[in-house]
N, C-alpha and C positions, 0 to 999 in steps of 0.2 A: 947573703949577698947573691950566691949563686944560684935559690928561686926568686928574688925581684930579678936580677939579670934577664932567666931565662923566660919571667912573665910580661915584663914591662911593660909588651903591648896590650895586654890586658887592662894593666891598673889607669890607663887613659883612656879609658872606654866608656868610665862611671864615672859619675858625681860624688866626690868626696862626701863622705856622712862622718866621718869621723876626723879631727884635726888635732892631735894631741903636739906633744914636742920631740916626738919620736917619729922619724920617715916609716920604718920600717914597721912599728905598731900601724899607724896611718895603710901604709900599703898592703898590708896583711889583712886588716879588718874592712877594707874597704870592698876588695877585694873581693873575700869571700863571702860580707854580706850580700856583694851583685850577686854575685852565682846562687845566695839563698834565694833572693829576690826572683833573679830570672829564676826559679823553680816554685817559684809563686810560695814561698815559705816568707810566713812575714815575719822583720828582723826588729830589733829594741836592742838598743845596745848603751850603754852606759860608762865611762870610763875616767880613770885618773887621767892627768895630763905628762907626768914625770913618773921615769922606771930608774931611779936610782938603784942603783946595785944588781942589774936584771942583764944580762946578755942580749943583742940583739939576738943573737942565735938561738938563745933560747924563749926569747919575748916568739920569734918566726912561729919556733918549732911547738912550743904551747898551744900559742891562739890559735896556729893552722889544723893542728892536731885535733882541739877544740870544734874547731869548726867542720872541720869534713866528716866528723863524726855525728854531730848533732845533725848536720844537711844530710848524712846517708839518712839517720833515723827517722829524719821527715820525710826524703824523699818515698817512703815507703807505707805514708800514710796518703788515703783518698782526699779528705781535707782538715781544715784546723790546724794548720801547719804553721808551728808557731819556733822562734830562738828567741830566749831574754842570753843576752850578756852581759858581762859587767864584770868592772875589773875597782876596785877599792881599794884604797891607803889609809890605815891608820898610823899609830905614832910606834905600831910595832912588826906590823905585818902586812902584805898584800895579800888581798881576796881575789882570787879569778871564780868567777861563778860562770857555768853554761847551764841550761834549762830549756831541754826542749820538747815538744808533744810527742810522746810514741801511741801505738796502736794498742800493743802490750808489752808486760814488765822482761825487758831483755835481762831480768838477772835470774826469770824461772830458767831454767834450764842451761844458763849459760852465766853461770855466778864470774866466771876471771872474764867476761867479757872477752870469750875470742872472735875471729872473725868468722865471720858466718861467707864470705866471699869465697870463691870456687878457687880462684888461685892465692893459696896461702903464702907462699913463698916471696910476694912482693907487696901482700896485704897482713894486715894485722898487727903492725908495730903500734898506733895512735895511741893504746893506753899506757903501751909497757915507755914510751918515748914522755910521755905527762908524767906520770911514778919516777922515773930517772931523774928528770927538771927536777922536780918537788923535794927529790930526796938528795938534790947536789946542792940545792938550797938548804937542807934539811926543816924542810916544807912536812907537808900533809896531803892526802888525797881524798876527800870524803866523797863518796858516791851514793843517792836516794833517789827511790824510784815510787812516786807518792801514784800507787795503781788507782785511788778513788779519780783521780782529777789529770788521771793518764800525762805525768810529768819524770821523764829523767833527767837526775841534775847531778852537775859533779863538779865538785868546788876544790880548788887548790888556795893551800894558805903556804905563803913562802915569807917567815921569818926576815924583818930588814935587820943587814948587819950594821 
């Protein structure tokens, strides 16, 4: 509540692309597909309609987390700048998938995914904050980095109870 609060003027800026029955999925992915967009990253996104058993707090803290981290890894490419997301229901589990174009495989060198940003001490929480969700769900975290077809992708499955 307390980042749509503090963004709100933001989220009336863009054209709704995504309309589920949740404000706050709505406003989270609206959101930060404008800002992929305005960074000429193009967006696909695909999604359930109902987060039955999901926290808004945690629906935020996932997608957002998701999201600023695929947009850092675009923004650092010249072009091809690509995000697929998508979030799936079946009759046991929800699938969150992010998949997006890197330059190279950020897991040579840097397998826990830390942050590569100059001031640590306010950066670098997005994975350890996705892992915690996953695991208060008693979820999954699967991370693949396909180097032929320059794709990182990282999938969360979160058990419905």
């Amino acid at each position: 509540t307390k980042y749509i609060n503090d963004n709100i003027h933001n989220f009336t800026l863009f054209a709704n692309v995504i309309n589920t029955n949740n404000d706050v999925v709505n406003a989270v992915i609206n959101y930060k597909s404008a800002i992929a967009q305005e960074l000429e990253i193009e967006v696909s996104i695909i999604t359930v309609l109902d987060f039955d058993g999901i926290s808004d707090i945690d629906l935020c803290s996932l997608i957002s987390n998701l999201f600023d981290n695929a947009i850092e890894a675009c923004k650092k490419m010249n072009s091809n700048k690509h995000i697929d997301f998508s979030i799936k229901k079946d009759e046991s589990v929800y699938y969150f998938s992010m998949k997006n174009t890197i330059g190279h495989s950020v897991l040579e060198g840097n397998p826990e995914l830390n942050t590569t940003k100059k001031d640590k001490i306010i950066h670098g929480f997005g994975t350890k904050i996705i892992n915690d969700i996953a695991k208060k769900y008693n979820g999954d975290v699967r991370i693949n980095v396909d180097n032929e077809n320059h794709i990182f992708s990282l999938s969360i499955l979160l058990p419905l109870n």
